[in-house]
N, C-alpha and C positions, 0 to 999 in steps of 0.2 A: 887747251883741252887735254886731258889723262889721258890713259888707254884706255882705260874700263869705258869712258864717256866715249870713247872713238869706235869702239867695239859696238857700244849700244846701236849708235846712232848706225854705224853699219847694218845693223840687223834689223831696224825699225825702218829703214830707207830701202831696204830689199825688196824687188818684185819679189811676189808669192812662189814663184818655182825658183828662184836663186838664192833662198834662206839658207843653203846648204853652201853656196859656195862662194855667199857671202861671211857668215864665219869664218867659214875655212881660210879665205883670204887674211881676214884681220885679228884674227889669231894667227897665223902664221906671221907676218907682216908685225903685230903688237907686243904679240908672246914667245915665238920661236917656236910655234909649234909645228912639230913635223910630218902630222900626221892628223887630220879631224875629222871624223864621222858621225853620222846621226841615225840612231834607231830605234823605231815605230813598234811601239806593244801592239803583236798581234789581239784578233779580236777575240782567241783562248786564253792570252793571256801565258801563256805556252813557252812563246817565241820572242828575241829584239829583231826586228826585221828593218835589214838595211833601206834608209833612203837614197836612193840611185837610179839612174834615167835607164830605159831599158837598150840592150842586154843588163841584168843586173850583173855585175860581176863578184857582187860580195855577198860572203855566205853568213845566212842570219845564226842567229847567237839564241841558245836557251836561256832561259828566263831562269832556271832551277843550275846550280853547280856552275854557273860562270860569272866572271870577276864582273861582269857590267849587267849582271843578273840581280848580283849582291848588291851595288848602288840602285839598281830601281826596286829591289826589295826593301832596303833601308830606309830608302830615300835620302842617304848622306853618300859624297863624294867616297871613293873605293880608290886605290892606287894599286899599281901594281910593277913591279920593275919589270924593264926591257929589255931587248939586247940594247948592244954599248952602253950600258951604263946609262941609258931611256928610261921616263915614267911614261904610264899611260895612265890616266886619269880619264873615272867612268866617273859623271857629274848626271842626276834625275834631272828629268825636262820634266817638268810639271806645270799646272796651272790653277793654283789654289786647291792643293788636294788631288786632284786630277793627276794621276800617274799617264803619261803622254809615252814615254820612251828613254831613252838614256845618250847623252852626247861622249862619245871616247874620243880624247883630245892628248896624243902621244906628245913629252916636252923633252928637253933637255935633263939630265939628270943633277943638275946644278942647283945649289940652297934657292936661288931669284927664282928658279921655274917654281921649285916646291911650294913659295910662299907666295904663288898668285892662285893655287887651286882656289881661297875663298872667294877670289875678285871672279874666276873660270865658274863656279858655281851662279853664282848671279848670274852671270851670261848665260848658260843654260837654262835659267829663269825668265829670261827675257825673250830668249828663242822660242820657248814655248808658249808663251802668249803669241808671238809673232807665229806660231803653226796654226793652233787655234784661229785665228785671222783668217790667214792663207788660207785655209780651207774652204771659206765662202768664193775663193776666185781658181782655184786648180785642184785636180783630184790627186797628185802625187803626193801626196802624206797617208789620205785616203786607202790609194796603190799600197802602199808600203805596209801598212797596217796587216796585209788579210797574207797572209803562207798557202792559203785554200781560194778558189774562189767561191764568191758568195752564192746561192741562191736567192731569187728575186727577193723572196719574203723575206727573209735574213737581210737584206740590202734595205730592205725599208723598214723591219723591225730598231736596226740600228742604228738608221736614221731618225728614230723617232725618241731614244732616248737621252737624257741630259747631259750624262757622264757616266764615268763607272764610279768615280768616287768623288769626295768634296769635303774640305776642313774648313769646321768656323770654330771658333775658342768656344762654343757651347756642345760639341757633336764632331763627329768622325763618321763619313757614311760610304759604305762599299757595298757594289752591286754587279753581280757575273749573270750571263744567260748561257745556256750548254740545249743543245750540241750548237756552238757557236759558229756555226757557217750554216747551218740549214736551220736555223729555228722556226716554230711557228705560230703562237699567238701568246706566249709568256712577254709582260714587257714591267718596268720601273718607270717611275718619273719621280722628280722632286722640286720644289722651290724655295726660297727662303728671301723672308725681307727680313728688317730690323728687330722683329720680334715674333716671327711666325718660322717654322718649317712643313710643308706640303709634302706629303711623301704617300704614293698610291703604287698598290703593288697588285698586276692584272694578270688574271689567269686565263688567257684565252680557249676560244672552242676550234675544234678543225683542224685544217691541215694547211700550207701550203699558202697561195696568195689569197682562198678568200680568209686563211686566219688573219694574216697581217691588216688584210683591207679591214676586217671587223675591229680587230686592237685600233687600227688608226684611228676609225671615225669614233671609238671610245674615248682614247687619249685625247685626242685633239676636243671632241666634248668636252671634259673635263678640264683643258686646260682654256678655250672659251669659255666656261663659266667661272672657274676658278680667276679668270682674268678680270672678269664684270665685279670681281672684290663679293662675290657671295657667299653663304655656309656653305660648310661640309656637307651637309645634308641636304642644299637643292642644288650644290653640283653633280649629287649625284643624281637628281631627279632630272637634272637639263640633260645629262649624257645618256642617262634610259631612256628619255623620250626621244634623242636624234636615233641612239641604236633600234628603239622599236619602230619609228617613222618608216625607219628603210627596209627592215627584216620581217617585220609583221611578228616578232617571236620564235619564226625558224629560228634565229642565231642567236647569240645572248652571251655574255660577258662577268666573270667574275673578277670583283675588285675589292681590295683593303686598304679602306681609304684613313689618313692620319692629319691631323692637325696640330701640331705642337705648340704651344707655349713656350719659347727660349725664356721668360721671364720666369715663370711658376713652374714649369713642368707637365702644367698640366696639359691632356692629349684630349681632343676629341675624337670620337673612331666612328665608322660608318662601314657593317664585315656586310657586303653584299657577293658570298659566294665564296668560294672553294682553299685561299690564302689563306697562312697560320701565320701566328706569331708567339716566337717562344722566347722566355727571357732570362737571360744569365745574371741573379743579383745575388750575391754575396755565397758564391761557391755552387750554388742549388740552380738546377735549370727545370721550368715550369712553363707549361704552356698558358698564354694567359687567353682566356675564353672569351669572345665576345655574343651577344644576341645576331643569330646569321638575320638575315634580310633577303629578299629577291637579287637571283644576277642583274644586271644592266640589261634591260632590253628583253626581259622576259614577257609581262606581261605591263598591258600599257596604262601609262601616267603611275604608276606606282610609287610611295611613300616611302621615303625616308627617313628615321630616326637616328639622330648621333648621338653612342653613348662617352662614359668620358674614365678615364682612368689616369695614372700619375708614373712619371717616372722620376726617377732618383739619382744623382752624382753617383755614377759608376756602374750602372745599368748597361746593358747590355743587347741588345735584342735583335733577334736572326726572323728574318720572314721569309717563308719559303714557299712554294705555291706546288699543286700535286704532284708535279713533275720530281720531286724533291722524296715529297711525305711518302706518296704511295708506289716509288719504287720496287719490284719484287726481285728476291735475290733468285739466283738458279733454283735454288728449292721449294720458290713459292711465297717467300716471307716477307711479307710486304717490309720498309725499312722502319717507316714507324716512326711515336715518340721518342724509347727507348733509346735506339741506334743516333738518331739525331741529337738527341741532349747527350748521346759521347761525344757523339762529335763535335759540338758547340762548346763542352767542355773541354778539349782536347788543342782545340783552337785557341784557347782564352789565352793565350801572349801572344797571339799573334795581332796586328794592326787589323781595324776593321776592314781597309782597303784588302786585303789577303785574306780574310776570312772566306768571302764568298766562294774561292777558286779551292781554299785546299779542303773546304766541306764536298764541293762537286767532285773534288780529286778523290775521295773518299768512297762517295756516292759512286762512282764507275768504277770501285774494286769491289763495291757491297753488289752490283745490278752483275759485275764479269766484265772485265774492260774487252772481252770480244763481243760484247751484247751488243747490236745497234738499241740508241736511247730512241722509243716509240711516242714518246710525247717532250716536250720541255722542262727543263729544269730551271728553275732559274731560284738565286739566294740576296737577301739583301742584308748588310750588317749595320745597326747604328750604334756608336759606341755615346752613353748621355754623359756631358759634365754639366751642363746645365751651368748658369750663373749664381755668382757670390751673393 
């Protein structure tokens, strides 16, 4: 058995709370390494936050201007020299697209350490499905995540969504909620088989735990009908009628529901309520209009219609929900089309996974970054290559 295989099998045999110190053992032991840590994207997206048992004794790492900031930005290994003549190698923990956090693994400064970074990479690959795991049996990755702590509905808003991002050879998809420790009824979801992707973007109503309670029994609607293999257009009719069953109409739910076609391109759409979607194709950014519909839960048994439109290799598309659109600056000025197709523009090299964060970074220098944000924001990006 190699190292690499000795390594794996270390970290696939790990209880869920010893991921951390079983690398650190067999990279130390395998590689010579002198030094290995693991850190957790906070849920702003902001912060690397150290995984360590409490007292924490180690001080988290910005995400913007530092060297393991740079490899969870990139997503490719980052080096950096040390004292004595030490690397420190920052390697992405990911998980199919999923930016999870970044592993810093200090080696010797010798030609053999330098030419395992790509074997050390893999293993970062590995650990992070192995977090993902762990996470159904211990909260400490959880822990590690948050710089703030949560609010109830923020705790269960977060729980309720897929990922922040996710790569298949046909699509790139990045997804942020702000103000990310207290949010209230903004939420994403996605799914994707062999030839479909589901992507539903909800604008909730209210404040606080009954918004999240209302996005839940939406979401979860939606992902029970969506499960029973149905259209676009009677899951949206199953999740009205659970939201109206319990609300009577008091509460109600806006959602931009998608259907994609990975073969054709082609989209089915269902706009019931308040979500935009604007699209960047070939330098020009245009909101693309759909027929609105009733919210979820407005009035009862309500109809459905999905209409259907096409996207194209190299498309581009930002969905934002009011929290976003209807921003007002000190002066009054709501942020708008305008303001946002600069900034979708302004963004256009950046990876989808980063788009959503530095539009919101944006969005709280447009609103006054001492303004408290009074509703949610939340942004999604999906970058199209669609198939050969």
């Amino acid at each position: 058995m190699n190292r690499f295989q000795t390594a794996e099998r270390a970290v696939r045999t790990a209880a869920p709370h010893e991921l951390v110190d079983a690398v650190r053992a067999v990279l130390t032991e395998q590689y010579g390494a002198q030094a290995v840590e693991l850190f957790m994207a906070d849920y702003g997206l902001t912060a690397l936050q150290p995984v360590s048992v409490r007292p924490h004794n180690l001080v988290p790492v910005p995400v913007h201007g530092s060297p393991a900031g740079r490899a969870f930005g990139s997503q490719e290994p980052y080096s950096e020299e040390g004292r004595d003549q030490n690397v420190r190698v920052h390697l992405p923990v990911s998980v199919r697209g999923d930016r999870l956090g970044v592993l810093s693994v200090t080696l010797p400064g010798d030609e053999a350490a330098r030419a395992s970074v790509a074997e050390l990479a893999e293993i970062a690959e590995v650990l992070g499905h192995e977090v993902v795991v762990a996470e159904r049996d211990t909260d400490l990755y959880l822990q590690a995540r948050r710089k703030d702590r949560l609010t109830l509905a923020a705790e269960m808003q977060w729980q309720l969504l897929p990922a922040r991002s996710c790569t298949r050879p046909e699509y790139d998809l990045g997804g942020q909620l702000e103000p990310a420790y207290a949010v209230f009824g903004d939420n994403f979801d996605w799914s994707a088989t062999a030839d479909h992707l589901m992507l539903y973007v909800t604008n909730g109503m209210g404040e606080g735990i009954e918004a999240a309670l209302l996005t839940s029994l939406a979401i979860n609607g939606l992902r029970n009908a969506r499960r029973a293999g149905i259209s676009l257009a009677d899951q949206a009719a199953l999740a009205d009628q659970a939201v109206y069953a319990h609300y009577r109409g008091r509460c109600y739910l806006s959602v931009l529901m998608f259907d994609f076609d990975l073969d054709s391109g082609r989209v089915s759409v269902v706009d019931a309520g308040s979500p935009l979607l604007l699209r960047l194709r070939g330098g020009t950014v245009e909101r693309v209009p759909f027929e609105a519909q009733l919210p979820l839960g407005m009035f009862e048994e309500t109809d459905y219609v999905a209409q259907e439109f096409e996207v194209e290799p190299g498309d581009r598309l930002v969905f934002v929900s009011d929290g976003v659109h209807e921003v007002n600056s000190p002066k009054g000025e709501a942020y708008g089309d305008r303001a946002l197709a600069r900034a979708i523009h302004s963004t256009r090299l950046l990876p989808a996974a980063e788009v959503p964060r530095a539009i919101l970074r944006e969005l709280s220098v447009y609103r006054g970054e001492d303004v408290e944000a009074t509703d949610d924001a939340l942004v999604v990006c999906l970058d199209w290559r669609g198939r050969p």
